[in-house]
LODOSE-982722 format. One record per residue (C-alpha): x, y negated, z negated; residue number from 1. Coordinates in nm, 4 decimals, m for minus. Each point is the difference from the previous one (the first is absolute). Layout:
! residues N
+----------+----------+----------+-----+
|        X |        Y |        Z | num |
+----------+----------+----------+-----+
|        X |        Y |        Z | NUM |
...
+----------+----------+----------+-----+
***
This chain:
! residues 350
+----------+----------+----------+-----+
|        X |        Y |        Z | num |
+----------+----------+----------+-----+
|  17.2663 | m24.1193 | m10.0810 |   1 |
|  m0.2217 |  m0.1141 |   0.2665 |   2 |
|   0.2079 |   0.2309 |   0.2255 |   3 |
|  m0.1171 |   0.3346 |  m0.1799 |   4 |
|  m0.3675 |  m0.0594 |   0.0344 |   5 |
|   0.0029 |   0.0599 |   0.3344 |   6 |
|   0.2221 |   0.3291 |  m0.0213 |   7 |
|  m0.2184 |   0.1268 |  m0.2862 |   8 |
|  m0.2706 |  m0.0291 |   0.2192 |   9 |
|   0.1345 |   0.1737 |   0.2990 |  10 |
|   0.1403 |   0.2832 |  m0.1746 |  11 |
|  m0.3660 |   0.0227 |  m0.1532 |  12 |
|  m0.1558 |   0.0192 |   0.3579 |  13 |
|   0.2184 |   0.2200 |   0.1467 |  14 |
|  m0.0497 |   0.2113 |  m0.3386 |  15 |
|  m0.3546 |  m0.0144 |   0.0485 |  16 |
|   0.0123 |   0.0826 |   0.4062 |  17 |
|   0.2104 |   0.3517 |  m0.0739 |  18 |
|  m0.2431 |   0.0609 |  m0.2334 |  19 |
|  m0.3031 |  m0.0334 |   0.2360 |  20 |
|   0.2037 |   0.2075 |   0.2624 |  21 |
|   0.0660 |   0.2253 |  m0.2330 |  22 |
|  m0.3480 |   0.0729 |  m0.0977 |  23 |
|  m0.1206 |  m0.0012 |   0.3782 |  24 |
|   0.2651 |   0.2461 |   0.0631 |  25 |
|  m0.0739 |   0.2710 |  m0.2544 |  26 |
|  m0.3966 |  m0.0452 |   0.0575 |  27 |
|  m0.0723 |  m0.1298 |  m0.3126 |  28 |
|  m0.3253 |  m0.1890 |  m0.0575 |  29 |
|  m0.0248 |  m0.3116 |  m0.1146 |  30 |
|  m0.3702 |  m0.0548 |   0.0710 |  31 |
|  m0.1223 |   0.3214 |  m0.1075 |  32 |
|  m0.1815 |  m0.1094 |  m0.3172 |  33 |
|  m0.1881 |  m0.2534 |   0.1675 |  34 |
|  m0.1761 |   0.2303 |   0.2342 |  35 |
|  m0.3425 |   0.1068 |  m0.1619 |  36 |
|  m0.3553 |   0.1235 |   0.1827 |  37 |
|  m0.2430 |  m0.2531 |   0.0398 |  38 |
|  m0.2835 |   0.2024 |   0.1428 |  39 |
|  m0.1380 |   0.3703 |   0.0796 |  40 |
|  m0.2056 |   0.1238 |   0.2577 |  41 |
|  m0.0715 |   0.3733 |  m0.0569 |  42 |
|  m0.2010 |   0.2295 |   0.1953 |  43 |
|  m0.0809 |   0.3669 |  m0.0435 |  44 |
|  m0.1561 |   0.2871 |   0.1766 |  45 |
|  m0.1807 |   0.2750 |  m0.1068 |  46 |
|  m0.1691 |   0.2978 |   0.0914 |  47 |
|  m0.1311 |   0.1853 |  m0.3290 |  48 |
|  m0.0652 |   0.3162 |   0.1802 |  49 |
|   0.3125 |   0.0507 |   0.1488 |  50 |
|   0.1962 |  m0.1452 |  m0.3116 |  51 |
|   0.1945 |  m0.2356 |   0.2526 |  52 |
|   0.1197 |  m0.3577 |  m0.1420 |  53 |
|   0.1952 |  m0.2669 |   0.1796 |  54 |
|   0.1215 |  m0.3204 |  m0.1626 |  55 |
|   0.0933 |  m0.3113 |   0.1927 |  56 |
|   0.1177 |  m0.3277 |  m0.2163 |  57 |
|   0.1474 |  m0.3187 |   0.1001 |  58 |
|   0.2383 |  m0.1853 |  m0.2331 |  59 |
|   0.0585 |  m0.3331 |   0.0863 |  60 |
|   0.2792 |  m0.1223 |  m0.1341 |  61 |
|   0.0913 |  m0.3829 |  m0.1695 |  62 |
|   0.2593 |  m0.0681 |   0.2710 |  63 |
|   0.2273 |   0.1277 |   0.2794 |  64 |
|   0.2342 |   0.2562 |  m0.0811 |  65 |
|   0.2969 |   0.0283 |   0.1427 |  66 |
|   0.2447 |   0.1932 |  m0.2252 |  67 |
|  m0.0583 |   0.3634 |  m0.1201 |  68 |
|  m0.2948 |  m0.0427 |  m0.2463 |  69 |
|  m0.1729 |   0.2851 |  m0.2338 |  70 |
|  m0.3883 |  m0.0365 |  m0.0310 |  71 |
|  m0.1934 |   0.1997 |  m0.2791 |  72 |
|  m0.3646 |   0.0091 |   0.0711 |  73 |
|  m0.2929 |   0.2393 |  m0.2437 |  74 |
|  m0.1967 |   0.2326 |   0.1879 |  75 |
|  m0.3761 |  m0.0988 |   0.0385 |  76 |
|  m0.1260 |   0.2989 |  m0.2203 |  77 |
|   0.1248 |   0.1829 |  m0.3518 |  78 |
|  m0.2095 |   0.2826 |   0.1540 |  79 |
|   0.2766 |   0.0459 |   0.2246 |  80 |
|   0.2446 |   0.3229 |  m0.1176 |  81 |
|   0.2061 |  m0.0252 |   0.3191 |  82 |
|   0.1086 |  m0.1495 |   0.3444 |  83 |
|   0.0704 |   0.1072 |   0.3040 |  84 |
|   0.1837 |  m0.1324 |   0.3455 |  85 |
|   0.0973 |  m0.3939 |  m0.1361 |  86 |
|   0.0555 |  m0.2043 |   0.3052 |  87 |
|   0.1152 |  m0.3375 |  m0.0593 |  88 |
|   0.0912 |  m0.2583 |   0.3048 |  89 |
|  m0.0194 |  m0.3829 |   0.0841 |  90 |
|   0.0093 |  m0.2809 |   0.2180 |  91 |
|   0.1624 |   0.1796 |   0.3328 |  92 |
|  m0.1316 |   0.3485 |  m0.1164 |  93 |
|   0.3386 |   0.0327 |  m0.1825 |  94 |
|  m0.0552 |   0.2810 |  m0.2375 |  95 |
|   0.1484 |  m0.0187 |  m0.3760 |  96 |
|   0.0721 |   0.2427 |  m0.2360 |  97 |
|  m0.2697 |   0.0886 |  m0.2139 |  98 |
|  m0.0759 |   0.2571 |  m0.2536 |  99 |
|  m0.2231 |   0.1283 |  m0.2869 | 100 |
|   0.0859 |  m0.0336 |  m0.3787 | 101 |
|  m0.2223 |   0.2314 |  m0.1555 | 102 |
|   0.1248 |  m0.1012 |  m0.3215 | 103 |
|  m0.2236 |  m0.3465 |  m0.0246 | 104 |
|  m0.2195 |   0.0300 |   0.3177 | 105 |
|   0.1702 |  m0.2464 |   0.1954 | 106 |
|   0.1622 |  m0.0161 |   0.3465 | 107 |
|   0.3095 |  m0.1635 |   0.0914 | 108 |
|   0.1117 |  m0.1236 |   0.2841 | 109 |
|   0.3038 |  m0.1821 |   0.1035 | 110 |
|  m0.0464 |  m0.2693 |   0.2522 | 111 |
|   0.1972 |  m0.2832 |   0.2023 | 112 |
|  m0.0677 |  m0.2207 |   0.2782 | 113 |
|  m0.3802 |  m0.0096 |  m0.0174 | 114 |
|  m0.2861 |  m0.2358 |  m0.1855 | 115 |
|  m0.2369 |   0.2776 |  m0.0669 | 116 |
|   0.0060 |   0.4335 |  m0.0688 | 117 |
|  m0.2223 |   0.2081 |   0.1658 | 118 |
|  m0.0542 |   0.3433 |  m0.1872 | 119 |
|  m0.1213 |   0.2782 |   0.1023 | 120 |
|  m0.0479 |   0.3399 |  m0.2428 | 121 |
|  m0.2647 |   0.3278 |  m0.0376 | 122 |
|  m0.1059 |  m0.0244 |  m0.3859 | 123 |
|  m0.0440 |   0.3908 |  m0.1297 | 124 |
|  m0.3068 |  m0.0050 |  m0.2438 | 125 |
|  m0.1393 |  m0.2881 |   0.0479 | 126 |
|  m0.3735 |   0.0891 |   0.0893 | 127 |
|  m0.1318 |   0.2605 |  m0.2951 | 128 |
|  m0.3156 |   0.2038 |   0.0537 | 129 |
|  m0.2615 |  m0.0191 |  m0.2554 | 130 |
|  m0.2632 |   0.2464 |   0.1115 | 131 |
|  m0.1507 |   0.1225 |   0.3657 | 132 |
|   0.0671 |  m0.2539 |   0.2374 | 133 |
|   0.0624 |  m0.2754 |  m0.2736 | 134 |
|   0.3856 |  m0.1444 |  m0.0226 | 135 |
|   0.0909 |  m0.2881 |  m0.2057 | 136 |
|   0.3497 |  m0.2370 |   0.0257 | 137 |
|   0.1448 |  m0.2978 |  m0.1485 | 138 |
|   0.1474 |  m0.3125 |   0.1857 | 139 |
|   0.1953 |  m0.1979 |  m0.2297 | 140 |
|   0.1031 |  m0.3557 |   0.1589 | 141 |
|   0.0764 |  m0.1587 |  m0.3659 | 142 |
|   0.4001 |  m0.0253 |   0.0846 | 143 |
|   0.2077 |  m0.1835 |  m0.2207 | 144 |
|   0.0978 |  m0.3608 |   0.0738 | 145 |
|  m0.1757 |   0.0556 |   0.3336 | 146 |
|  m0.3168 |  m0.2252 |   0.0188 | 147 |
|  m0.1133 |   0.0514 |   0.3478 | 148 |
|  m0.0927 |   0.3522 |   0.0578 | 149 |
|  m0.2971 |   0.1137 |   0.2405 | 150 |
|  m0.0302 |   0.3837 |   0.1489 | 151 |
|  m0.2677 |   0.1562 |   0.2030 | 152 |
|  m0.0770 |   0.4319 |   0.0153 | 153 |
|  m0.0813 |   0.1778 |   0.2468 | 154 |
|  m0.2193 |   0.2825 |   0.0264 | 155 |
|  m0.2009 |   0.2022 |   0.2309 | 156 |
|  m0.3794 |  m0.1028 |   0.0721 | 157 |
|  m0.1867 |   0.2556 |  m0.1191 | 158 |
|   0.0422 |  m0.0904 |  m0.4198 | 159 |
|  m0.1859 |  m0.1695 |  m0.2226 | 160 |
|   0.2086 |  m0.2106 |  m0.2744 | 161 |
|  m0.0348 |  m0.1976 |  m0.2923 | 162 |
|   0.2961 |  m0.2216 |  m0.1262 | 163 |
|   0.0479 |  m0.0776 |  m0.3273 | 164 |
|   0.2481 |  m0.3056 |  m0.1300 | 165 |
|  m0.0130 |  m0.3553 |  m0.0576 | 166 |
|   0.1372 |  m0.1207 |   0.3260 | 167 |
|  m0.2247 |  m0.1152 |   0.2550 | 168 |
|   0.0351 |   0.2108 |   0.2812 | 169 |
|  m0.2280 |   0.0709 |   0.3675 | 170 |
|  m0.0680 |   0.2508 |   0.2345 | 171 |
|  m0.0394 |   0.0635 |   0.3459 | 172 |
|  m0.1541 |   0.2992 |   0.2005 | 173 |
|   0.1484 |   0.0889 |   0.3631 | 174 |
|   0.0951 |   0.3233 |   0.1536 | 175 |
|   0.2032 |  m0.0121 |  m0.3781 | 176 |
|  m0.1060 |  m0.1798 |  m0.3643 | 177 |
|   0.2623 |  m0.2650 |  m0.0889 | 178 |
|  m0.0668 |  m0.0823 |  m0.3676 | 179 |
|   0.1958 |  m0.3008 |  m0.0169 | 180 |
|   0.1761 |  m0.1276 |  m0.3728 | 181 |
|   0.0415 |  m0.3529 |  m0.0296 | 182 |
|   0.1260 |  m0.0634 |  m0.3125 | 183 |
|   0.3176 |   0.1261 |  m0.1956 | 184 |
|  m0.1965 |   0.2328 |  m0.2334 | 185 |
|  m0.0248 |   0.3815 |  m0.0743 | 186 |
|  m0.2688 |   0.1748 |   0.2329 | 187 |
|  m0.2121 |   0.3127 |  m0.0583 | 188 |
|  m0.1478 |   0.1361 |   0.2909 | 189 |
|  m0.2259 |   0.3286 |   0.0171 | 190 |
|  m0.0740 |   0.1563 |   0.3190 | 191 |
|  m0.3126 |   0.2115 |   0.1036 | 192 |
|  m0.0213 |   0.2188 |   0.2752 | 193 |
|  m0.2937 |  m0.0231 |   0.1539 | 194 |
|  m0.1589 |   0.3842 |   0.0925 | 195 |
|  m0.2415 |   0.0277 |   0.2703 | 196 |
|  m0.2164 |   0.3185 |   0.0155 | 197 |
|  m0.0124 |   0.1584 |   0.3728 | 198 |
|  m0.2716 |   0.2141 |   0.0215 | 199 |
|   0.0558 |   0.2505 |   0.3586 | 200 |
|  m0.3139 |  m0.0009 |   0.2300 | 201 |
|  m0.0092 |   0.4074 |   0.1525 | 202 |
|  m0.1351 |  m0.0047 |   0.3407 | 203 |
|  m0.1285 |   0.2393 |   0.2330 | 204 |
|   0.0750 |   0.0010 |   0.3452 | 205 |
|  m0.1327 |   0.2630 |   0.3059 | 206 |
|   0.0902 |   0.0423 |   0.3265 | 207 |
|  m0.2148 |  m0.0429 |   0.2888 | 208 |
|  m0.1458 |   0.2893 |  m0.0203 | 209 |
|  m0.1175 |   0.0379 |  m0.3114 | 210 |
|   0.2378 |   0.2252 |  m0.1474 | 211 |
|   0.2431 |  m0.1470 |  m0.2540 | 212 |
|   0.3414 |  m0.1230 |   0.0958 | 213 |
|   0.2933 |   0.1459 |  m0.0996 | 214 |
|   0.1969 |  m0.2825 |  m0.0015 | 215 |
|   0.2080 |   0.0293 |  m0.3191 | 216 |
|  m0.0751 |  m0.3965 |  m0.1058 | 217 |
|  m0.3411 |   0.1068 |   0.0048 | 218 |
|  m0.1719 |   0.1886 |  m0.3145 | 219 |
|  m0.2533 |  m0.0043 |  m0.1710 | 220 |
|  m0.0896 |   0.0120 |  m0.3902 | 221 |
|  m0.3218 |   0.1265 |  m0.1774 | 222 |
|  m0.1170 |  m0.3440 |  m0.1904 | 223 |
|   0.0327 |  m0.0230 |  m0.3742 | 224 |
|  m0.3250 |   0.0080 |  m0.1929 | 225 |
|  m0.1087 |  m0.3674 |  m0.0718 | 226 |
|   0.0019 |  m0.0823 |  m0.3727 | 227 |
|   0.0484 |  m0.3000 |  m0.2141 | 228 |
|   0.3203 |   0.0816 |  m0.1140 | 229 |
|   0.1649 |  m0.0185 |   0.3330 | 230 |
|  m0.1862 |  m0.2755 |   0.1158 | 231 |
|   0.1123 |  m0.2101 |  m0.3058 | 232 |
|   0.3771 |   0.1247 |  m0.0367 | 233 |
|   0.1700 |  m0.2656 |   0.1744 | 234 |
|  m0.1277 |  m0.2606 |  m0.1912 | 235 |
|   0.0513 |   0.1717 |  m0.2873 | 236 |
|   0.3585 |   0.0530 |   0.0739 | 237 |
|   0.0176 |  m0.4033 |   0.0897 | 238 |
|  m0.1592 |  m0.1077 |  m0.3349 | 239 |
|   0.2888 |   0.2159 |  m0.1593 | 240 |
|   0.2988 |  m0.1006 |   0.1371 | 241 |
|  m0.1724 |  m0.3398 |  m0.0255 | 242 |
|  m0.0297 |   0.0738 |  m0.3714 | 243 |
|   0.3439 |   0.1251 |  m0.0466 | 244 |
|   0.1613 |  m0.3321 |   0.1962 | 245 |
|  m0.2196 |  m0.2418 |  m0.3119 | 246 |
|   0.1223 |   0.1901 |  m0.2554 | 247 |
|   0.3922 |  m0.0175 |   0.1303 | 248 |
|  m0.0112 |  m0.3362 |   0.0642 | 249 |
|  m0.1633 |  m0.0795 |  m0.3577 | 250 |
|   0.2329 |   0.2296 |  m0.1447 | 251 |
|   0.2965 |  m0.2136 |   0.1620 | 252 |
|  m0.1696 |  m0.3232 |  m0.1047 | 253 |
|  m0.0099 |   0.0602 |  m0.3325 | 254 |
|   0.3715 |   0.1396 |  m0.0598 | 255 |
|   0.0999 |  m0.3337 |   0.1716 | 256 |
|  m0.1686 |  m0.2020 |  m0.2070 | 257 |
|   0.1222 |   0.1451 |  m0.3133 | 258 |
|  m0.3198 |   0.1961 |  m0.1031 | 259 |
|   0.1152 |   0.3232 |  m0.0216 | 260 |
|   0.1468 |   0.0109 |  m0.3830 | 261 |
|   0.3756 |   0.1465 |   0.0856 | 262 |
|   0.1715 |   0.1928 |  m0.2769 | 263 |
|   0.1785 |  m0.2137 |  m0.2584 | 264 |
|   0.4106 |   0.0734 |  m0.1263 | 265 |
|   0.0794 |   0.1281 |  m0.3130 | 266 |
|   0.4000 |  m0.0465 |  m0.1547 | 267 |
|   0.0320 |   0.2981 |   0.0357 | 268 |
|  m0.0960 |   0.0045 |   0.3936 | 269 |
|   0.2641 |  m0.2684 |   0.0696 | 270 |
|   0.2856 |   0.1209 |  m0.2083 | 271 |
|  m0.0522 |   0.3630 |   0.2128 | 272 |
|  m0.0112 |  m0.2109 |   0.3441 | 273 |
|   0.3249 |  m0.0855 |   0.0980 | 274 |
|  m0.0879 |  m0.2799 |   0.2722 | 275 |
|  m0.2806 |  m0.1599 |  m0.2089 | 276 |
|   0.2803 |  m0.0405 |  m0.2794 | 277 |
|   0.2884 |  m0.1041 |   0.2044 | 278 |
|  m0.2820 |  m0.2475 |   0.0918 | 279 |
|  m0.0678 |  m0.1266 |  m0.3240 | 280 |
|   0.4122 |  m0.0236 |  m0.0230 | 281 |
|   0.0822 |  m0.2555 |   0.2731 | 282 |
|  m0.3471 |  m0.2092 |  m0.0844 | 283 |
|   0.1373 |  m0.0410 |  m0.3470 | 284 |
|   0.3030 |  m0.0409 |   0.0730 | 285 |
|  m0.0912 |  m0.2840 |   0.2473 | 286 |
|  m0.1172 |  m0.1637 |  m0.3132 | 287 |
|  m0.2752 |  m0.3172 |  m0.0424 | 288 |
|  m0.0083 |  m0.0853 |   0.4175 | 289 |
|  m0.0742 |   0.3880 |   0.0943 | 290 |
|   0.1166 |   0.1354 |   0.3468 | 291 |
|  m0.1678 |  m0.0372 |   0.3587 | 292 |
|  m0.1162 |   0.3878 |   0.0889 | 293 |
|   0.2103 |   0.0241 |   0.3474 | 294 |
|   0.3315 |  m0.0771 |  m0.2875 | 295 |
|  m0.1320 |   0.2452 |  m0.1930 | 296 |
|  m0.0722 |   0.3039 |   0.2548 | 297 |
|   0.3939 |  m0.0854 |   0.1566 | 298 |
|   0.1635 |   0.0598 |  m0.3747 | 299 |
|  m0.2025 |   0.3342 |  m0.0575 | 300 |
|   0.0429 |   0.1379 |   0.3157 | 301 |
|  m0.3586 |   0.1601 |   0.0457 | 302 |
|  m0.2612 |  m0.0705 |   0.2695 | 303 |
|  m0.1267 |  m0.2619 |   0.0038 | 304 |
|  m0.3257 |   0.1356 |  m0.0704 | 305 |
|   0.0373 |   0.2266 |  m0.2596 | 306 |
|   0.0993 |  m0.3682 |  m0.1484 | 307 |
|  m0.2833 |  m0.1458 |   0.0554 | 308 |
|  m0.2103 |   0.3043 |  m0.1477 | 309 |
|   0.1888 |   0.0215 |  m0.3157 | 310 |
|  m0.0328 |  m0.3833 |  m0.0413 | 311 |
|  m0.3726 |  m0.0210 |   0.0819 | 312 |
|  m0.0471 |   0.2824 |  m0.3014 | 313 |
|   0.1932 |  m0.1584 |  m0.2139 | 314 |
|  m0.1711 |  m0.3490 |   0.0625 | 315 |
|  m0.3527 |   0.1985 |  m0.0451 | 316 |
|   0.1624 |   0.1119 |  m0.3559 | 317 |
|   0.1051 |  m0.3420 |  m0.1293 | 318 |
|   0.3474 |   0.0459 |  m0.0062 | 319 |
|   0.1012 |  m0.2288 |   0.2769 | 320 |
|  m0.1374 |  m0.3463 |   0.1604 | 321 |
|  m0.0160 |  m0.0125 |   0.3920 | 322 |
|   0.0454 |  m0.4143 |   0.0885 | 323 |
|  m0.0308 |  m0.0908 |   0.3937 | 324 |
|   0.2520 |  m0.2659 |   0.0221 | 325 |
|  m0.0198 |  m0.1288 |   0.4009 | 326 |
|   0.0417 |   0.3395 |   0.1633 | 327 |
|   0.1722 |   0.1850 |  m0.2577 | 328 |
|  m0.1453 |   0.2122 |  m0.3112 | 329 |
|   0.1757 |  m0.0664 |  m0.3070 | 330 |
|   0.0052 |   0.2531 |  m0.2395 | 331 |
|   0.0474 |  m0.0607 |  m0.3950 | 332 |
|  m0.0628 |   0.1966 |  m0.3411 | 333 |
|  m0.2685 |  m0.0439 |  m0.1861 | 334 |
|   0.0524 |   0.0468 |  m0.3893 | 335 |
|  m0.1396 |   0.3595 |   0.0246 | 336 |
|   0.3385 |   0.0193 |   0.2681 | 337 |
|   0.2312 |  m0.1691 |  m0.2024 | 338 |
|  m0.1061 |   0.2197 |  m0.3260 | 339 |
|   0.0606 |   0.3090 |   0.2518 | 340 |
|   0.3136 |  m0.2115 |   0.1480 | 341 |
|   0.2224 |   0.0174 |  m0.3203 | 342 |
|  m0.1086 |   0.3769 |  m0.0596 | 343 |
|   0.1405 |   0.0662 |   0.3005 | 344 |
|   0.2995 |  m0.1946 |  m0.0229 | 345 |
|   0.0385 |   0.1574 |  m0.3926 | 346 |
|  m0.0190 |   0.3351 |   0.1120 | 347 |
|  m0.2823 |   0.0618 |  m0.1206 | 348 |
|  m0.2800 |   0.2234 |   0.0894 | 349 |
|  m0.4144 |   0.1157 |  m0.1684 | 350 |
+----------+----------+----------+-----+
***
């Protein structure tokens, strides 16, 4: 007896040491599921008149990876409707494979032998114009289980903005404006062109004898009769667009703040909606405890913020409860939901 101890525990090691082999051999990864992001740094250029975007992020990662490793990251925006060139590369410049799933909004890349994932990617529809020379966009840094999040935007010098959120953010003016986001919030920003009226001086020029050159940069122009109208048209033109930008931005205010009274669901609406019901489905289904959103949005398949819109209405109708739990939202049915719940599941319909 005291013999087989020992051979039990050989054969167990040797057991044990094939299997380790084994699993270095075929590439399989044992320390995938501890890998997580710890931290974003995001950056992103614009130029509203040109309709260019660039996105840089950072993902820093909870330890070194060293075996073949798939990261899923959200974009920074559900304004977003496509993307572009994805680079993805680490420590050494080694590039990974990266690509777009337009499905949920997210980008994946697939990563070994770094600590942290550099990704580079040109959002499509990112900055939307809301009038002359007015654009608005939205910079969400609220990522899930992701607590320290900062981003900064870039933008050319010659715009006015006004950022609207709850995170604390800065700015700084140089030959660009940096608007810099320091907290892991969601971000409104409005930007205003800023028009300057030129107004051509016409001069007249002779030559040395007192004849008029004919030098073709040299004209002249009978002068416009003075009136009031012309002398006050600039600033009339100013205290318009200046009139225009208020009423934007407290336009904007208000619909972020919930004052603008947004059309209530009938049955009837949500039985004819496929996504809102298939909704209502999986959150009953989930029972009591609800479902986090990001669950939700990979069973239905959908973007991720068509999600989000059909939840927020039916949140604003009283048929479902949004709870922040850490940096999840956890959605559950409300009894208006649940009486609408076991229609659906009855087959019935108003």
């Amino acid at each position: 007896m005291l013999l087989e101890t020992p051979w039990i525990a050989a054969v167990f090691i040797v057991l044990l040491t094939i299997v380790i082999h084994g699993m270095i051999y075929y590439g399989i990864s044992y320390s995938q599921n501890t890998i997580y992001i710890t931290r974003i740094e995001a950056s992103v250029t614009i130029d509203p008149e040109l309709n260019i975007s660039y996105v840089e992020e950072v993902l820093y990662l909870s330890g070194y990876v060293s075996d073949l490793t798939t990261i899923y990251f959200d974009l920074i925006s559900e304004d977003i409707s496509d993307v572009r060139f994805i680079r993805a590369y680490g420590e050494g410049d080694i590039e990974f494979p990266a690509r777009y799933i337009a499905n949920n909004k997210t980008i994946e890349v697939v990563a070994s032998n770094t600590s942290f994932i550099k990704v580079e990617y040109i959002p499509i529809g990112l900055v939307i114009p809301i009038g002359i020379g007015y654009y608005e966009l939205s910079i969400d840094l609220g990522f899930e289980d992701i607590e320290q999040v900062s981003g900064e935007v870039i933008v050319p010098r010659d715009y006015d903005i006004l950022v609207i959120g709850t995170g604390d953010y800065s700015v700084e003016r140089n030959d660009f404006i940096t608007i810099l986001l320091h907290d892991p919030k969601k971000y409104t920003i409005v930007l205003m062109k800023n028009f300057t009226t030129t107004i051509p001086t016409l001069l007249t020029t002779s030559s040395p004898t007192g004849t008029p050159s004919e030098s073709p940069t040299t004209y002249t122009s009978p002068s416009p009769p003075a009136t009031d109208i012309g002398k006050w048209l600039p600033l009339l033109l100013v205290g318009v667009l200046a009139l225009i930008g208020i009423g934007i931005a407290w336009f904007l205010m208000r619909r972020r703040r919930g004052e603008i009274i947004v059309e209530t669901i009938s049955p009837t609406d949500i039985l004819s909606d496929d996504i809102t019901r298939n909704i209502l489905l999986v959150v009953g289904d989930s029972g009591e405890k609800g479902i986090a959103q990001n669950r939700l949005v990979t069973i239905i398949g959908k973007p991720k913020s068509t999600i989000s819109r059909k939840i927020r209405r039916l949140s604003e109708a009283g048929y479902i409860d949004i709870e922040r739990a850490g940096r999840r939202n956890i959605i559950r049915l409300t009894g208006k939901g649940w009486e609408v719940y076991r229609k659906l599941k009855s087959g019935e319909s108003e």
